[in-house]
ZARO-6343 format. One record per residue (C-alpha): residue number from 1; x, y, z. Coordinates in steps of 0.25 Angstrom, whole numbers, m for minus. Example, Ala and Ser with C-alpha at 12.3 -4.5 7.8 and 13.67 -1.06 7.14 Angstrom:
! residues 2
seq, xx, yy, zz
1, 49, m18, 31;
2, 55, m4, 29;
! end
This chain:
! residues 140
seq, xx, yy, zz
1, m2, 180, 6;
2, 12, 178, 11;
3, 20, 184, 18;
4, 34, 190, 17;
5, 40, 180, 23;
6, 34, 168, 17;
7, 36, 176, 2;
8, 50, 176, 7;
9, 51, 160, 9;
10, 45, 157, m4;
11, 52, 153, m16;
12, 48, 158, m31;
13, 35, 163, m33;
14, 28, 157, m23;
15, 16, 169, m20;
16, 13, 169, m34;
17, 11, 153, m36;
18, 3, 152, m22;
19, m7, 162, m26;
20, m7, 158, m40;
21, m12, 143, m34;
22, m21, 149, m24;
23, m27, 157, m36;
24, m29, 145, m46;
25, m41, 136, m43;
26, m34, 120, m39;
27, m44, 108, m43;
28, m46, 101, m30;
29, m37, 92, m26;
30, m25, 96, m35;
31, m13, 101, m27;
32, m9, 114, m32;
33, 4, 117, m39;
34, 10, 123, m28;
35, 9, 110, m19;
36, 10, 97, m28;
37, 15, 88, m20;
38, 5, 86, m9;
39, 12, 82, 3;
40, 5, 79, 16;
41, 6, 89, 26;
42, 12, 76, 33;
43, 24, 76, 26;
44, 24, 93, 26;
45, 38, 96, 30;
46, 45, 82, 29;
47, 59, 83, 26;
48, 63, 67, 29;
49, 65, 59, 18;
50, 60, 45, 22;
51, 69, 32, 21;
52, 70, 20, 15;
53, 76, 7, 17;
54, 77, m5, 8;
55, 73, m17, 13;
56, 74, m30, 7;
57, 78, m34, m6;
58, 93, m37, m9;
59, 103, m34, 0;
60, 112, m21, m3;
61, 124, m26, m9;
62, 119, m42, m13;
63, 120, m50, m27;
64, 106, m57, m29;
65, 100, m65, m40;
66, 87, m61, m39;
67, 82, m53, m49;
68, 72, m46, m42;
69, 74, m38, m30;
70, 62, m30, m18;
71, 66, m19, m11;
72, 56, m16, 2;
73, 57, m4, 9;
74, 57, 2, 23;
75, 53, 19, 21;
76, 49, 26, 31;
77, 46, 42, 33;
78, 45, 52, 45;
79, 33, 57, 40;
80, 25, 50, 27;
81, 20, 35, 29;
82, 29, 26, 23;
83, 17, 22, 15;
84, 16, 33, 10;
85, 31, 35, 5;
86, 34, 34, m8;
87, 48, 26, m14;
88, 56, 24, m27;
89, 64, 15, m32;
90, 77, 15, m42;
91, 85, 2, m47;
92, 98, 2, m52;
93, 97, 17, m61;
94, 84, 15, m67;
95, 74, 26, m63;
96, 67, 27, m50;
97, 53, 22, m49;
98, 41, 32, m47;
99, 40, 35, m31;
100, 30, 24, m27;
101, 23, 18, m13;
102, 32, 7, m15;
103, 39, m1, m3;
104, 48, m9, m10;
105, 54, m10, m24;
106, 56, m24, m33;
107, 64, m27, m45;
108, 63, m34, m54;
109, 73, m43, m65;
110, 86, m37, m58;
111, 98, m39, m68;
112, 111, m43, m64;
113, 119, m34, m57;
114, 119, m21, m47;
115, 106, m16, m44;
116, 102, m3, m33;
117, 89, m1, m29;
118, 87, 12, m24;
119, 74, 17, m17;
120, 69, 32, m13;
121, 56, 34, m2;
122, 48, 47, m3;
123, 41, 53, 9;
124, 28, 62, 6;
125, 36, 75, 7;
126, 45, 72, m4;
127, 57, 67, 4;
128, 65, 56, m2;
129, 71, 45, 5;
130, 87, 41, 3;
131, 90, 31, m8;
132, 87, 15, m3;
133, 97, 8, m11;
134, 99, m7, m13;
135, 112, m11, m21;
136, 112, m27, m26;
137, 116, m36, m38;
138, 107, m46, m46;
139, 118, m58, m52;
140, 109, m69, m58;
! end
């Protein structure tokens, strides 16, 4: 089925696991094993990460008294629709939040002292923006 030169390209055992899928009846609609993550042929080849810009909310660097805080974002991608780009968000060191369709990120009963918010935008392809970060202090 292929030839020497694509054998000669492929990693592990890739033959055996394409025709072992080939050979295994797939309920419709079900992605087989081989190719789970179901990216449109219009993100096919897309090595850009897309940006991130936050914009609004504190100011880097400022001491506020609010204790709640909204960061909206600017994203953009060279080839997914920014509505269709997921985001993530991290305060402080606490985990990151699941990958959502969100466009901005509020918090919440802020304590006093430094705070960095620090926000992630994924295109369809998988390509991971560079870290948005926002550093400000609370002091009630």
């Amino acid at each position: 089925m292929l030839n020497e030169q694509e054998k000669a390209t492929m990693s592990g055992n890739f033959e055996a696991e394409l025709q072992k899928n080939l050979a295994s009846p797939q309920t419709p609609g079900e992605p087989t094993p081989m190719w789970r993550d179901n990216i449109p042929a219009s993100a096919a080849g897309d090595l850009i990460a897309p940006t991130v810009t936050i914009n609004g909310g504190p100011e880097e660097g400022v001491t506020t008294t609010q204790t709640a805080a909204c960061f909206p974002l600017w994203v953009s991608d060279n080839r997914t629709p920014w509505q269709q780009l997921m985001s993530r968000a991290q305060l402080d060191t606490n985990q990151w939040s699941s990958w959502m369709n969100y466009f901005s990120y509020c918090f919440d009963n802020l304590g006093n002292g430094d705070h960095t918010v620090t926000i992630q935008v994924k295109d369809l392809a998988g390509n991971i923006s560079a870290n948005a970060q926002r550093r400000f202090s609370v002091k009630r």
